[in-house]
Biopython code that builds the backbone (N, CA, C, O; Angstrom):
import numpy as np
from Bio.PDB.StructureBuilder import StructureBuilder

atoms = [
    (1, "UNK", "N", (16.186, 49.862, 13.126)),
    (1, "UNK", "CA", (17.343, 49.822, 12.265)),
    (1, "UNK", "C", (18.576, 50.174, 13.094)),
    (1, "UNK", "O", (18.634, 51.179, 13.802)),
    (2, "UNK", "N", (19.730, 49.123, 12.936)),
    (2, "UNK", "CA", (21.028, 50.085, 13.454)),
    (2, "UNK", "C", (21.626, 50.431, 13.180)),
    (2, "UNK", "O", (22.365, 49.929, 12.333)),
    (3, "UNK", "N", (21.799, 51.765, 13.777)),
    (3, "UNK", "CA", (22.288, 52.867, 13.940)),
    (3, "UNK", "C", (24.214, 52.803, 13.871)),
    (3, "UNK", "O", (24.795, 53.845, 13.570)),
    (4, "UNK", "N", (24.785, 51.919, 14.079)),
    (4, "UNK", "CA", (26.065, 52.438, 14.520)),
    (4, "UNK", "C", (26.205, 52.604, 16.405)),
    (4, "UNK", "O", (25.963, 52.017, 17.460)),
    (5, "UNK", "N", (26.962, 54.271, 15.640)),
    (5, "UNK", "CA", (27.502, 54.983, 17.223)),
    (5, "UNK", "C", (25.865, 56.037, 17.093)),
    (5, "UNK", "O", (25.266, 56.260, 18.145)),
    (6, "UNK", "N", (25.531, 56.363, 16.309)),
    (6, "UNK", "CA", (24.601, 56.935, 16.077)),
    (6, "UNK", "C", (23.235, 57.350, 17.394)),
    (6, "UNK", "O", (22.989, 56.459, 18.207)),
    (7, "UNK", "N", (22.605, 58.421, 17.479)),
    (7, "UNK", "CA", (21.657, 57.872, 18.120)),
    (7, "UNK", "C", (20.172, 57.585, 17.441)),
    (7, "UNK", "O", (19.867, 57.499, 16.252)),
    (8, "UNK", "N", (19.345, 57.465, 18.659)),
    (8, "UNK", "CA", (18.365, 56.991, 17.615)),
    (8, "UNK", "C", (17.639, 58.537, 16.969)),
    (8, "UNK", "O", (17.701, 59.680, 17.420)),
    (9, "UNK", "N", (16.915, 57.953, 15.663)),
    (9, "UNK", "CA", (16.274, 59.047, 14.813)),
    (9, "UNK", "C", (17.056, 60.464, 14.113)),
    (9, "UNK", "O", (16.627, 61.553, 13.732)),
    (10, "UNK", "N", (19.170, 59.482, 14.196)),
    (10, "UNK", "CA", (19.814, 60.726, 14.133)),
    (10, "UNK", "C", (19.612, 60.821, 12.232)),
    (10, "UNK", "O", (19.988, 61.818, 11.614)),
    (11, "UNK", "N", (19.051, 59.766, 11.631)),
    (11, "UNK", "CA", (19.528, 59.994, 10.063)),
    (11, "UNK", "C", (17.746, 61.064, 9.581)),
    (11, "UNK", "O", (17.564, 61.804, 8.614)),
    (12, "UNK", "N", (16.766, 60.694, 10.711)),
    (12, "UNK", "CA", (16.008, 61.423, 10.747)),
    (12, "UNK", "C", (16.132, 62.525, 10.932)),
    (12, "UNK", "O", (15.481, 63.175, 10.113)),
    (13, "UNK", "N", (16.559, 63.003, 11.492)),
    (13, "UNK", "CA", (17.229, 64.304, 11.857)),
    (13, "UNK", "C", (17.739, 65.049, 11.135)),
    (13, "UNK", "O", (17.358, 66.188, 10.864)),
    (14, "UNK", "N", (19.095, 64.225, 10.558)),
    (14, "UNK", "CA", (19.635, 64.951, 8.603)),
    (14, "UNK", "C", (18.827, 65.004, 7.658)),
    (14, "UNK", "O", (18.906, 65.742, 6.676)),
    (15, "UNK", "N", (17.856, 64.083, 7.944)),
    (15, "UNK", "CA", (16.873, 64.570, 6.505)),
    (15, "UNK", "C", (16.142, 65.541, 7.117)),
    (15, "UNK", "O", (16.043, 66.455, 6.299)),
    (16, "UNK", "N", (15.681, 65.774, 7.942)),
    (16, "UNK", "CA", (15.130, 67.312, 8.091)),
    (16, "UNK", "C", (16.187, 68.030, 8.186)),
    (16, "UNK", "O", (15.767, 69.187, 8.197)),
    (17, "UNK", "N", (17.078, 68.044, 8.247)),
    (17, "UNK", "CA", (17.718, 69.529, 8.222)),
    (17, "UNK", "C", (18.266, 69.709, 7.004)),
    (17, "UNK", "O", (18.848, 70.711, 6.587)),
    (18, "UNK", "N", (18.083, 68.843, 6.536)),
    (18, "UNK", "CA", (19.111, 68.942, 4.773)),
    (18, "UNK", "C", (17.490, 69.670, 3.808)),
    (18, "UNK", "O", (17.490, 70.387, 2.807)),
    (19, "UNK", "N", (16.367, 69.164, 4.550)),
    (19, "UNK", "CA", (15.323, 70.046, 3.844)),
    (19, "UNK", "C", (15.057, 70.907, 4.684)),
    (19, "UNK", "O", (15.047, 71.921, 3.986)),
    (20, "UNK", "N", (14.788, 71.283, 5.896)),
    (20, "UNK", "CA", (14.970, 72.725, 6.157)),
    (20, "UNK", "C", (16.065, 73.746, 5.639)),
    (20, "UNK", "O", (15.909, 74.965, 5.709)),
    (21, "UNK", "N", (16.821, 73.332, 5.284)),
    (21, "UNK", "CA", (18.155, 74.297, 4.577)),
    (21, "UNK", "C", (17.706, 74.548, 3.354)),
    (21, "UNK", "O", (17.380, 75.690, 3.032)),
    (22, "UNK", "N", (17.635, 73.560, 2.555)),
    (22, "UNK", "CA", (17.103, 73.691, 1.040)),
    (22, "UNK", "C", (16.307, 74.614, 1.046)),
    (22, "UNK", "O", (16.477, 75.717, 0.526)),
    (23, "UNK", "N", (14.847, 74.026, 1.969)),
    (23, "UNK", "CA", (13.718, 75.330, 1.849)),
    (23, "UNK", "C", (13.823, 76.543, 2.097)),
    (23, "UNK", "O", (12.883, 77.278, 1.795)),
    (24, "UNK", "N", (15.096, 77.124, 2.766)),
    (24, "UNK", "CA", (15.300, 78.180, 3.352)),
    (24, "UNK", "C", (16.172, 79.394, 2.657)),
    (24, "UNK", "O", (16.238, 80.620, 2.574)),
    (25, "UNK", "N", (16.982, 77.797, 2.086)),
    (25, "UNK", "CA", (17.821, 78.524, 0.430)),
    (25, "UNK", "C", (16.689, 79.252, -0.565)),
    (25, "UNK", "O", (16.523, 80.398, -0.983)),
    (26, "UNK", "N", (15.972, 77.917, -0.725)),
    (26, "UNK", "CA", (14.579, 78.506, -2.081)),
    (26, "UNK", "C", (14.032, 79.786, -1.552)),
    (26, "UNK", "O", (14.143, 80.815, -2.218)),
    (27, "UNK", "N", (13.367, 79.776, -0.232)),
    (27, "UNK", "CA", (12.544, 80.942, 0.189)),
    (27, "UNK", "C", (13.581, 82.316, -0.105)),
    (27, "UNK", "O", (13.130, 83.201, -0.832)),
    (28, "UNK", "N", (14.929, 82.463, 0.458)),
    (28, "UNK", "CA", (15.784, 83.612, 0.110)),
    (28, "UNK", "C", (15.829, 83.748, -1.255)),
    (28, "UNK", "O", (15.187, 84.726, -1.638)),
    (29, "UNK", "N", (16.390, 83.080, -2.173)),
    (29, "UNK", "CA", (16.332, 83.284, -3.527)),
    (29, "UNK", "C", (15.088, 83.238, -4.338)),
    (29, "UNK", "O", (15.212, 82.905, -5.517)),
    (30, "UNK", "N", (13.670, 83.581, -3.785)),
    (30, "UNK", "CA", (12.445, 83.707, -4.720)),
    (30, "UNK", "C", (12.217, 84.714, -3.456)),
    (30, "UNK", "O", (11.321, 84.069, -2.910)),
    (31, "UNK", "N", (12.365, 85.597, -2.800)),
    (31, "UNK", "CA", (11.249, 86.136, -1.998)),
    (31, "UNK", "C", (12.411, 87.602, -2.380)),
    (31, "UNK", "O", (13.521, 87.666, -1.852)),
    (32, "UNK", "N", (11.852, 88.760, -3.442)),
    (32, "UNK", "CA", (12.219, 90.215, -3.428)),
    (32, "UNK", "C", (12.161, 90.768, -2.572)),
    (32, "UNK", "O", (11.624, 90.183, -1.631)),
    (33, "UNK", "N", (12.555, 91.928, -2.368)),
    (33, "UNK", "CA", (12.724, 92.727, -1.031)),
    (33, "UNK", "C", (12.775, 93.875, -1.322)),
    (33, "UNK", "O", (13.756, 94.105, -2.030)),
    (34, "UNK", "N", (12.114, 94.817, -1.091)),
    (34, "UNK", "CA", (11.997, 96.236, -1.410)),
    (34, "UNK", "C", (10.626, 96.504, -1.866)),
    (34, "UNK", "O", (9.541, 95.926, -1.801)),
    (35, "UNK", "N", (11.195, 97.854, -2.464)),
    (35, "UNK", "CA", (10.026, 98.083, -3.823)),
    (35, "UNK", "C", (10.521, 97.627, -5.306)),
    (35, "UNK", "O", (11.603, 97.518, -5.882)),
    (36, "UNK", "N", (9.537, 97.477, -5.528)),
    (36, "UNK", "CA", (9.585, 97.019, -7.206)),
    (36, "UNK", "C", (10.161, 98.481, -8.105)),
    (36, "UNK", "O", (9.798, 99.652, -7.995)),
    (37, "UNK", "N", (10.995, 97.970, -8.833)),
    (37, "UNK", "CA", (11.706, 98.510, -10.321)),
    (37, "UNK", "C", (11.400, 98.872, -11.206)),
    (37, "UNK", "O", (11.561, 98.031, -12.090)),
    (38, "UNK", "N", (10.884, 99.996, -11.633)),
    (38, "UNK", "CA", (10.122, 100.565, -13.039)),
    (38, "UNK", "C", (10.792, 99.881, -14.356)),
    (38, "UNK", "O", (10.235, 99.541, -15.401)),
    (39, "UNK", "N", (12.476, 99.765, -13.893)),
    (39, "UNK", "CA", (13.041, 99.567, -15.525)),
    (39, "UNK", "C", (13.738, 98.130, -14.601)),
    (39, "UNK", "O", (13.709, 97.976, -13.380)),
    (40, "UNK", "N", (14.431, 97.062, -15.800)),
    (40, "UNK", "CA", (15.036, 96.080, -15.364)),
    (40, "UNK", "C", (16.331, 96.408, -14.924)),
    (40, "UNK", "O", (17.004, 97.234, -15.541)),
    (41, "UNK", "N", (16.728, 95.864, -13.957)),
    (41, "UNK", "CA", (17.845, 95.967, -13.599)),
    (41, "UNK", "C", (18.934, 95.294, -14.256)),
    (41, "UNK", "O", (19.998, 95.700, -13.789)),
    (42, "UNK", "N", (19.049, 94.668, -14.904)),
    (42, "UNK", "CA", (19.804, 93.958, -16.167)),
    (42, "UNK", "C", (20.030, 94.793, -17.153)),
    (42, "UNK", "O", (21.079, 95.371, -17.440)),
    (43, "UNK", "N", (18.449, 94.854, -17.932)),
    (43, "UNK", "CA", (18.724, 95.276, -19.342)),
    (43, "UNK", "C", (17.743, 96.643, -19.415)),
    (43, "UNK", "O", (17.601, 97.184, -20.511)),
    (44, "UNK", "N", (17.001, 97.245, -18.106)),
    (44, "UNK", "CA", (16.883, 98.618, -18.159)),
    (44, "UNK", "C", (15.479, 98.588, -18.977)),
    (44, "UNK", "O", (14.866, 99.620, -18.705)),
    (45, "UNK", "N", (14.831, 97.858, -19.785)),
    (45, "UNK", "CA", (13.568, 97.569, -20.344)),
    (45, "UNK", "C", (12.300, 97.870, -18.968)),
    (45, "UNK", "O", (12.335, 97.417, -17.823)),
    (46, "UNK", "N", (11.352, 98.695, -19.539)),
    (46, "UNK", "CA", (10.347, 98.799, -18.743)),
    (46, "UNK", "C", (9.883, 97.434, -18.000)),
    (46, "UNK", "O", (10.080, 96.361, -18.571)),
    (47, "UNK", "N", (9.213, 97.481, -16.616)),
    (47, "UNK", "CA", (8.830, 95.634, -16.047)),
    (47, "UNK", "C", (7.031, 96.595, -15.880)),
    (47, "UNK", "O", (6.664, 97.588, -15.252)),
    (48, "UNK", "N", (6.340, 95.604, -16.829)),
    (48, "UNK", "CA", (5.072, 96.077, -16.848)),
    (48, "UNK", "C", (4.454, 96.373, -15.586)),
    (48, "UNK", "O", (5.184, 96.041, -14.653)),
    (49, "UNK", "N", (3.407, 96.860, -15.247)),
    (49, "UNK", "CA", (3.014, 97.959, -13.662)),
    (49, "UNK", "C", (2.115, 96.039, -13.558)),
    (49, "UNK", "O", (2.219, 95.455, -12.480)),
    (50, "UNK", "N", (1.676, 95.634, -14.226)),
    (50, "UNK", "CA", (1.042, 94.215, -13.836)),
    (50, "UNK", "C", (2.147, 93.239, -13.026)),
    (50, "UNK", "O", (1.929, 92.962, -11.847)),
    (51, "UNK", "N", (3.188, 92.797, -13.622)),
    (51, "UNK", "CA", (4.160, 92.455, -13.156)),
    (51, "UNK", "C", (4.707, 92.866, -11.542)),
    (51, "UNK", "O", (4.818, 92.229, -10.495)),
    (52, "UNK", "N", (4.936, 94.062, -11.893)),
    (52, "UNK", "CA", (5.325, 94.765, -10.435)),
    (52, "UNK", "C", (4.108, 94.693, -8.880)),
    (52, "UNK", "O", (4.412, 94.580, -7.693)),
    (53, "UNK", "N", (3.010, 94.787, -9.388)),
    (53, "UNK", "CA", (1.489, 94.475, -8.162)),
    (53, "UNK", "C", (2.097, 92.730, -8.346)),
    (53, "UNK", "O", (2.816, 92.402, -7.402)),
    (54, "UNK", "N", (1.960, 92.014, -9.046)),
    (54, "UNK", "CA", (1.722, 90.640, -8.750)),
    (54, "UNK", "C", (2.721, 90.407, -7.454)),
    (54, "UNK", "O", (2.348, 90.186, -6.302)),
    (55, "UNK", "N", (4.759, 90.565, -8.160)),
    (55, "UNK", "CA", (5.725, 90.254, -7.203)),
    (55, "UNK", "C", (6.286, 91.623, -6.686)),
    (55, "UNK", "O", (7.330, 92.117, -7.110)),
    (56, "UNK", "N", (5.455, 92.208, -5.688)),
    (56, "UNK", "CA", (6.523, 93.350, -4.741)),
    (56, "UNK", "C", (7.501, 93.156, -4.762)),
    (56, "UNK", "O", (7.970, 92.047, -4.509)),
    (57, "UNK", "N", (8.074, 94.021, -5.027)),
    (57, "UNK", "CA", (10.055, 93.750, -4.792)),
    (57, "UNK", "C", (10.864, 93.562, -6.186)),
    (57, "UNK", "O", (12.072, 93.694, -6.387)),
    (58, "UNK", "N", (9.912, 93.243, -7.009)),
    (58, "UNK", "CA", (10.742, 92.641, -8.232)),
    (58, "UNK", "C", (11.813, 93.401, -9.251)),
    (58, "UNK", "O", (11.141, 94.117, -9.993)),
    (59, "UNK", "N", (12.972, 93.495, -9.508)),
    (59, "UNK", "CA", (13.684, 93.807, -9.810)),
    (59, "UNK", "C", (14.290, 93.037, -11.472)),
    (59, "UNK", "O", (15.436, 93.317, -11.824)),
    (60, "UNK", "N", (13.660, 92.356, -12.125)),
    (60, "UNK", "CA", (13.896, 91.711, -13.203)),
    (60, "UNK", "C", (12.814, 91.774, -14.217)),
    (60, "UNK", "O", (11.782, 91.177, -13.908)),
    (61, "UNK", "N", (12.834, 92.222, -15.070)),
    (61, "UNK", "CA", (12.088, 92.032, -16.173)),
    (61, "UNK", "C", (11.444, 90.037, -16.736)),
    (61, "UNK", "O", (12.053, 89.018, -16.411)),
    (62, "UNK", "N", (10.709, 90.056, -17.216)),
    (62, "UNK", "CA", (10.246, 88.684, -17.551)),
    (62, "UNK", "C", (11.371, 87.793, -18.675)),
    (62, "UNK", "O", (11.639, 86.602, -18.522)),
    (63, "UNK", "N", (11.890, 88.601, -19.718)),
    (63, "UNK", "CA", (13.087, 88.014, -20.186)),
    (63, "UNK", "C", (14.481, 88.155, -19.384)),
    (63, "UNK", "O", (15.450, 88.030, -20.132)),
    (64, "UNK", "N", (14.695, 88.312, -18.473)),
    (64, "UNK", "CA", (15.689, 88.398, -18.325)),
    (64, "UNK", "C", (15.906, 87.473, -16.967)),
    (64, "UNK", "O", (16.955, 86.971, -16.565)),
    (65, "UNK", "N", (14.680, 87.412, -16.433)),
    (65, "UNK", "CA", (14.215, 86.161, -15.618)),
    (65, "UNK", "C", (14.546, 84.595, -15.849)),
    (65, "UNK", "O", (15.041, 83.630, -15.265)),
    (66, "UNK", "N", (13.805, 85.058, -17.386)),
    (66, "UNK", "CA", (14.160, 83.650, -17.567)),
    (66, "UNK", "C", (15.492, 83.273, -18.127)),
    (66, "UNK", "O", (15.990, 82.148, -18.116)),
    (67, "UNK", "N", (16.002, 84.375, -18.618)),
    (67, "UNK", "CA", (17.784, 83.560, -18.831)),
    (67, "UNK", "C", (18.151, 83.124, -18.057)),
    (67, "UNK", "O", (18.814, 82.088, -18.109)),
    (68, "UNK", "N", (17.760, 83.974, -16.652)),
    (68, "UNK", "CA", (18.357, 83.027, -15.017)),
    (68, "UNK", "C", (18.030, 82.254, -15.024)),
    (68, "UNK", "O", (18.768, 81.318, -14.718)),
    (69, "UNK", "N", (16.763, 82.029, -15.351)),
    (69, "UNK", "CA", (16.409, 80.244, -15.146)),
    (69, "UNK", "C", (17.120, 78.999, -15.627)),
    (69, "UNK", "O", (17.358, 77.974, -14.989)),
    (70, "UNK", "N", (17.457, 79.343, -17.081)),
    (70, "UNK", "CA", (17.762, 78.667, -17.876)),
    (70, "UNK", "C", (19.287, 78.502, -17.701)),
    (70, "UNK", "O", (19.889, 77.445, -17.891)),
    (71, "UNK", "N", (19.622, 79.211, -17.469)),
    (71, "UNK", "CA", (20.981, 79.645, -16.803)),
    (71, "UNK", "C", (21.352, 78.332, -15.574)),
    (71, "UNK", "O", (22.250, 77.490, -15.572)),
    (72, "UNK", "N", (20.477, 78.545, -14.805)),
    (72, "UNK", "CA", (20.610, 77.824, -13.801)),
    (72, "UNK", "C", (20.911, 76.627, -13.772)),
    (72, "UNK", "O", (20.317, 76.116, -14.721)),
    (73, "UNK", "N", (21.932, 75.282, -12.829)),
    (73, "UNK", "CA", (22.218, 74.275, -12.999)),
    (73, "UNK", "C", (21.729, 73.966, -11.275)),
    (73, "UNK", "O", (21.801, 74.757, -10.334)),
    (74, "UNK", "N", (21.242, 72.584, -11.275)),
    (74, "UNK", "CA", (21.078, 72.500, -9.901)),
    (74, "UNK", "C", (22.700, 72.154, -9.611)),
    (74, "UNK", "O", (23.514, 72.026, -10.525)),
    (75, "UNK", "N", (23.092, 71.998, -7.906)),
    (75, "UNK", "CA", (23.575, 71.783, -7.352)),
    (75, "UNK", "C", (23.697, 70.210, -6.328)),
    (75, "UNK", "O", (22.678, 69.795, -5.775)),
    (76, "UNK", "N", (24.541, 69.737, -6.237)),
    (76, "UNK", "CA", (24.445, 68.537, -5.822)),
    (76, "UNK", "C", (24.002, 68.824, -4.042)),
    (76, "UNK", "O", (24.191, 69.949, -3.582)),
    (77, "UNK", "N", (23.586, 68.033, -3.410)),
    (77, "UNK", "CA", (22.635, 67.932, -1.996)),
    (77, "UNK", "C", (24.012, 67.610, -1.037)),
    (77, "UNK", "O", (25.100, 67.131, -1.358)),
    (78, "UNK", "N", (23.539, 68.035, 0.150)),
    (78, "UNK", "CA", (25.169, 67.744, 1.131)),
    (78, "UNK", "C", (24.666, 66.595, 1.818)),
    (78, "UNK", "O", (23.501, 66.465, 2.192)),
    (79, "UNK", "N", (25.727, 65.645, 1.992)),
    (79, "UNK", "CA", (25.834, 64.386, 2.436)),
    (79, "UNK", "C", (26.290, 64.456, 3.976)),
    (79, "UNK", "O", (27.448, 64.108, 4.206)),
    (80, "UNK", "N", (25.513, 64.860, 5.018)),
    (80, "UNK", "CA", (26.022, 65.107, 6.289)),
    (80, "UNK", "C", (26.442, 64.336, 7.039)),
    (80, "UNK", "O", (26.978, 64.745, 8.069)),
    (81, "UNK", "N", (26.308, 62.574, 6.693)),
    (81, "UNK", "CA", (26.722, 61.275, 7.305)),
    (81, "UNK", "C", (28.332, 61.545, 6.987)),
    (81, "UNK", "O", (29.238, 61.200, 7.745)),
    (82, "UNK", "N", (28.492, 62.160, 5.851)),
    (82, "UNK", "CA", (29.822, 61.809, 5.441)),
    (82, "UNK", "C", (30.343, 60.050, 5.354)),
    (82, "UNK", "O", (31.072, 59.485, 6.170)),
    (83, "UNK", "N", (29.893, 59.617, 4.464)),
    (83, "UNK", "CA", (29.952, 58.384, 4.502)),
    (83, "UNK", "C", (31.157, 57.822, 3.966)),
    (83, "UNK", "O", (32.021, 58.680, 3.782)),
    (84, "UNK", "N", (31.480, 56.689, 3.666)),
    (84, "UNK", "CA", (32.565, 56.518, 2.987)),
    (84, "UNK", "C", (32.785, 56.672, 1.609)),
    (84, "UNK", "O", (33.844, 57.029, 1.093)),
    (85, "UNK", "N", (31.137, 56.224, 0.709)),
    (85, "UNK", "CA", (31.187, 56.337, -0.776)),
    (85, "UNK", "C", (31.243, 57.701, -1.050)),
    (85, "UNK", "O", (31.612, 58.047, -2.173)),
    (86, "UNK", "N", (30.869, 58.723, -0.028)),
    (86, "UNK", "CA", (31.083, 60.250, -0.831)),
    (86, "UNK", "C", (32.288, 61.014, -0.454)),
    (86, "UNK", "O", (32.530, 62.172, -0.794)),
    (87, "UNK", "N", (32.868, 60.408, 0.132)),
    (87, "UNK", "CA", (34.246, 60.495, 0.131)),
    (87, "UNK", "C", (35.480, 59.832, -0.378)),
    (87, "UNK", "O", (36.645, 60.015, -0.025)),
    (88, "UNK", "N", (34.926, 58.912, -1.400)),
    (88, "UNK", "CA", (35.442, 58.653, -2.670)),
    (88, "UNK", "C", (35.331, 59.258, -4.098)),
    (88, "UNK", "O", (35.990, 59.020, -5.110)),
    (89, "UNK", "N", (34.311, 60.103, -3.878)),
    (89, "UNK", "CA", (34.245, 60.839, -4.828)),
    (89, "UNK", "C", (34.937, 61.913, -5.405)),
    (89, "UNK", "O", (34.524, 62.426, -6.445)),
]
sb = StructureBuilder()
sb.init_structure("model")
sb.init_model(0)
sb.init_chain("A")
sb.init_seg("    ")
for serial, (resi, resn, name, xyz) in enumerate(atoms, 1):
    if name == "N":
        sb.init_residue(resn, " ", resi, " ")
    sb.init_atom(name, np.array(xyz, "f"), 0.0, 1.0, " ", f" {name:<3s}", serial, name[0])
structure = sb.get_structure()
């Protein structure tokens, strides 16, 4: 395929690094750190002693977890070609 000015295997290249980043985002934002939290850190509600052995570190109660979830909107993916159509946007 050609490339352009490009070299070769460079769009190969952005797709691994656009998923090494992603994965690296996910791993920081799911992996706790510490010790685990007797009460929630939100709303101060006991986080059952089951809960706490499963995820070390955990700092959120199970409802309050999931408001984050739900909460949550994905984010659009970075376009590292910088092409012309996403810079019409």
């Amino acid at each position: 395929m050609a490339g352009g000015w490009a070299k070769d295997g460079a769009v190969s290249e952005q797709i691994e690094a656009s998923i090494s980043d992603e994965l690296a985002r996910m791993k920081a934002r799911r992996a706790p750190v510490g010790e685990s939290l007797t009460h929630c850190a939100e709303c101060e509600e006991p986080i059952p002693e089951a809960r706490r052995k499963a995820l070390p570190g955990v700092k959120l109660c199970i409802d309050c977890v999931a408001e984050r979830d739900a909460a949550f909107k994905a984010r659009g993916g970075i376009n590292r070609r910088g092409s012309k159509d996403s810079q019409l946007k």
